[in-house]
C-alpha positions in Angstrom: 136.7 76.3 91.0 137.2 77.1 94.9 135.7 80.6 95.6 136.1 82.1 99.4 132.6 82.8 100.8 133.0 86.9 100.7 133.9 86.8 96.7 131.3 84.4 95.8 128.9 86.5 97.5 129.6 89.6 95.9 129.8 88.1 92.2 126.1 86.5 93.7 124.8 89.4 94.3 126.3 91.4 91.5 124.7 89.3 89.2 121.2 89.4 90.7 121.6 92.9 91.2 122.0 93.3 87.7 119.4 91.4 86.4 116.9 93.0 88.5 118.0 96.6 87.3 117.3 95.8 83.7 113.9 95.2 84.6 111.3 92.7 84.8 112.0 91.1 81.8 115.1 90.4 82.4 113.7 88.7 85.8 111.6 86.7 83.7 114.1 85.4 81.1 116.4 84.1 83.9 113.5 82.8 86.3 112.2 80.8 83.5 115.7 79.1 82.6 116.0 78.5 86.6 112.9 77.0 87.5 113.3 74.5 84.5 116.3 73.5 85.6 114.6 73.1 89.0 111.9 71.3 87.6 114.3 68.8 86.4 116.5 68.7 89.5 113.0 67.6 91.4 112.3 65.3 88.9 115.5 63.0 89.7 115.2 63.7 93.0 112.4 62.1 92.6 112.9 59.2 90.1 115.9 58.0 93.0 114.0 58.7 96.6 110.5 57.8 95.6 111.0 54.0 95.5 113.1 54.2 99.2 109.4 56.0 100.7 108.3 54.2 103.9 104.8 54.7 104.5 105.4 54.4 108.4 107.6 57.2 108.7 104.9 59.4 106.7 102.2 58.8 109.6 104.7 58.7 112.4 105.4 62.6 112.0 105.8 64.5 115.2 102.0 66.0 116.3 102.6 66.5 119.5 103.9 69.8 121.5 102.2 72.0 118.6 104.2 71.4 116.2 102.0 72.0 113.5 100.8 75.3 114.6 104.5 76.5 115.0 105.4 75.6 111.2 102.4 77.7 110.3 104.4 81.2 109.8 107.2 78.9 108.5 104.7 77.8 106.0 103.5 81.4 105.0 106.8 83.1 104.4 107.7 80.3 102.1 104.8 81.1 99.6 105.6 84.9 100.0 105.1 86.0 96.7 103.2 89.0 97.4 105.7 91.3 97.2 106.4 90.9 93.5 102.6 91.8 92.6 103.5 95.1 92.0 106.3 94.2 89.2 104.2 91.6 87.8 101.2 93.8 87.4 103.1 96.4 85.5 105.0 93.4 83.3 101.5 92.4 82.3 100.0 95.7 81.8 97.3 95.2 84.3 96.0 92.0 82.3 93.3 91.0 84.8 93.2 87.2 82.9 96.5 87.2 82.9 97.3 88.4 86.3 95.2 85.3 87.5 96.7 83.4 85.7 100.3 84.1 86.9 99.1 84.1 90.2 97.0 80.8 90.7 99.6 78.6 88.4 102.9 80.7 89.8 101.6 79.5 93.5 100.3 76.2 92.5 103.9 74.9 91.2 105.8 75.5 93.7 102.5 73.8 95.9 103.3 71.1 94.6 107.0 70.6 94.3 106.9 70.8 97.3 104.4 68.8 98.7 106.4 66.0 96.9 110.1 67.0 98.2 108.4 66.8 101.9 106.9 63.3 100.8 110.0 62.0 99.3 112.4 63.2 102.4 110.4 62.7 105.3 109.3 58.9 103.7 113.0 58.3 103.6 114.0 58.8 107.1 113.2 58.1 110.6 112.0 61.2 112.0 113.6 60.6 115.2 117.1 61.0 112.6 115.8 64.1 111.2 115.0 65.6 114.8 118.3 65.0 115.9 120.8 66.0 112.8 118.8 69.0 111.7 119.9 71.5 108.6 120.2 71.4 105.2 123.2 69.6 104.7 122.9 66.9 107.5 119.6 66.4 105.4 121.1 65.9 102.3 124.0 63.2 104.2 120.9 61.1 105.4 119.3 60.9 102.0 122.4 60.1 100.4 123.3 57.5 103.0 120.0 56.1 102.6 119.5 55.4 99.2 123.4 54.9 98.1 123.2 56.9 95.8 126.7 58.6 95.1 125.7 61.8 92.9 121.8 62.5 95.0 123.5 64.9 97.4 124.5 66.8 94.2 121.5 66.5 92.7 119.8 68.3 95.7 122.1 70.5 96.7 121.1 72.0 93.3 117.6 71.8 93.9 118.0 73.4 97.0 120.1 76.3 95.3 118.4 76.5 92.4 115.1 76.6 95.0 116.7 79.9 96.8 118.1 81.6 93.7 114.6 81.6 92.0 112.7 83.1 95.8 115.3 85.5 96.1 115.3 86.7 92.3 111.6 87.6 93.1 111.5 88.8 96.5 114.3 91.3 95.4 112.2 92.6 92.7 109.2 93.2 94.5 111.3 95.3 97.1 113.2 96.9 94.2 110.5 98.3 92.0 108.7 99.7 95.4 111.9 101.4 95.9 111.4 102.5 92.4 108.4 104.0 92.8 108.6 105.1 96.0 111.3 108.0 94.1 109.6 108.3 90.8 106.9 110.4 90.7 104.9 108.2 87.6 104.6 104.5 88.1 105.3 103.6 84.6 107.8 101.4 82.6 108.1 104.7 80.1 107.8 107.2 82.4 111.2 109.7 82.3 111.8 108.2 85.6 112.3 104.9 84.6 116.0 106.1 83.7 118.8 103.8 84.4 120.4 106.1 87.1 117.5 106.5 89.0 117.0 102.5 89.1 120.7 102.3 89.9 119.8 104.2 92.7 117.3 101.7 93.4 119.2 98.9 93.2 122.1 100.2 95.6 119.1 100.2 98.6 118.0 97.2 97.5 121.2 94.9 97.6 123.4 97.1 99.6 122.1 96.3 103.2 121.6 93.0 102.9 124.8 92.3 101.1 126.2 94.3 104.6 124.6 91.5 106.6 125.4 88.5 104.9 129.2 89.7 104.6 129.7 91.4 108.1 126.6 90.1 110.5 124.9 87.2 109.2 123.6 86.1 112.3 121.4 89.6 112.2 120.1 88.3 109.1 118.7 84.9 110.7 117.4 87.1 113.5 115.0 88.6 111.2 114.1 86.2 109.8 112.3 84.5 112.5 109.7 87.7 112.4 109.7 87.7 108.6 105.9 86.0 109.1 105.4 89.0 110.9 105.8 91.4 108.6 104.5 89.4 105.2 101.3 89.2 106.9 101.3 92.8 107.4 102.6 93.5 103.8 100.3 90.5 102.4 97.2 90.0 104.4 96.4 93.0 106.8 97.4 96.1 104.3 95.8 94.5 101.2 93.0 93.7 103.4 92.4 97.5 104.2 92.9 98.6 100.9 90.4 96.6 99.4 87.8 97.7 102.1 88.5 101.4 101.6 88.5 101.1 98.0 85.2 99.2 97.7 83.9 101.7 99.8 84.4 104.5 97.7 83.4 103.2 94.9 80.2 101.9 96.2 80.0 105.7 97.7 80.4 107.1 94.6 77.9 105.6 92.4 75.6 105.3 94.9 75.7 101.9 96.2 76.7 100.5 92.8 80.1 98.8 91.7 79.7 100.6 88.4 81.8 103.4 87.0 80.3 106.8 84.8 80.6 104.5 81.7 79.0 101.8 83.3 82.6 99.2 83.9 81.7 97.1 86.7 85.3 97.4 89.0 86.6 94.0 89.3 85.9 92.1 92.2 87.0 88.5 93.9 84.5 86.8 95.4 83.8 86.4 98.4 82.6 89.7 100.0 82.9 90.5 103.8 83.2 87.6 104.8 86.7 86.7 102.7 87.9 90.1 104.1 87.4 88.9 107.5 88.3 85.4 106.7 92.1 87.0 105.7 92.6 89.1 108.7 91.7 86.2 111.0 94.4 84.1 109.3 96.8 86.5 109.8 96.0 87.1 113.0 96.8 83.3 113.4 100.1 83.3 111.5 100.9 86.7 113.8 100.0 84.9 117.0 101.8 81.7 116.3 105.3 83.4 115.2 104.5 85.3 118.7 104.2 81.9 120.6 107.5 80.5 118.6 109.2 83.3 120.0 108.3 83.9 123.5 108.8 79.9 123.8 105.0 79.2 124.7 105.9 76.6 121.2 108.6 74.9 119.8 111.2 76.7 117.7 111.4 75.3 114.1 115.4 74.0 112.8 
């Protein structure tokens, strides 16, 4: 089937506008059939490039010209899964054990599929090839080339898909239930305003502008993307941070330097204290500062 780039976008984002309007559930369902299939995608990726892995081009990676502070905000935005605490909070009806759970093992997974994809493409080929045919698909050429392996550009190709599908399904529901709430006046899955119009409404905000970008100014969209570490540490790190601090404050106000409630519920609390409050600003302060020194060209630009 040949599909023209403008038609396959729209049925794209038709689709995933769709499933996010029916609700989290729906989110679920689908993210769950995706990242299996991504699971086994990485797992023949793996099976065919692991045995081709030359130790020498593992510890010749590029150090030098700061480098590795540069992929730092690259780094960050690619575990940006803050957004979608919100929807995930509500799914699990506040389910503090299970909320920890989602969190820690949804993070960890894709921790370390990807520590192996890095280990398995960057074992395969020179770096000094890499540098110098950079992108996706000159990526997957190289592999392919390298191995002789006729159906491994396929293979990751779907990985890679599957890999943006699954990142965009949740980043889009994070933005769409805000948008949600932001015009409901009850932030509850049974509240009157949960109707379908109002999350149609929802929706049209949510996919409309960027499904403007990616058909009419896509460059735009690439533009932003190179301060998106700029704003996830804002939306992850700094307002979080804040929030925390006020709240702790007045509830430690309120019961007179205790954590405890009326009843006597202790409020839950990570560990950690001060100093992990401070400990998170100062990293995004880092992640801030770096992007900063990407983009006045003080370091190196990343692909």
């Amino acid at each position: 089937m040949s599909l023209s780039p403008t038609l396959a976008t729209l049925i794209f984002t038709l689709i995933v506008a769709l499933t996010v309007t029916i609700g989290t559930h729906a989110v679920d369902k689908l993210n769950r059939v995706l990242f299996t299939l991504k699971l086994i995608a990485m797992g023949s990726v793996l099976f065919l490039l692991a045995p081709n892995v030359t130790q020498g081009y593992l510890t010749s990676l590029p150090m030098q010209q700061g480098l590795i502070v540069a992929a730092i905000p690259v780094v960050f935005t690619s575990f940006g899964f803050h957004g979608s605490i919100p929807a995930i909070v509500n799914y699990l009806e506040g389910d503090t054990k299970a909320l920890r759970k989602a969190i820690v093992i949804g993070s960890s997974l894709p921790l370390v599929i990807y520590v192996f994809w890095q280990l398995v493409t960057l074992g395969v080929v020179q770096q000094e090839t890499l540098v110098e045919n950079s992108g996706l698909s000159n990526l997957i050429t190289l592999l392919s080339s390298a191995v002789h392996v006729e159906k491994l550009a396929t293979i990751i190709g779907v990985f890679a898909d599957l890999a943006l599908i699954t990142s965009f399904l949740g980043v889009s529901l994070g933005l769409f239930e805000y948008l949600r709430d932001l015009g409901s006046s009850k932030v509850s899955e049974k509240s009157s305003d949960n109707t379908f119009s109002k999350r149609a409404i929802a929706a049209l905000v949510t996919f409309l502008p960027p499904l403007c970008f990616a058909l009419f100014y896509p460059q735009g969209f690439i533009m932003a993307l190179g301060y998106a570490a700029i704003a996830l540490a804002i939306l992850a790190i700094f307002l979080p941070t804040v929030m925390i601090a006020k709240t702790r404050k007045v509830a430690v106000n309120a019961n007179q330097g205790s954590l405890k409630t009326e009843q006597g519920i202790v409020h839950y609390q990570t560990g950690g204290g001060q100093v992990a409050l401070y400990g998170a600003m100062l990293t995004g302060l880092v992640i801030v500062t770096a992007q900063l020194l990407v983009t006045f060209g003080v370091l190196p630009s990343l692909g």
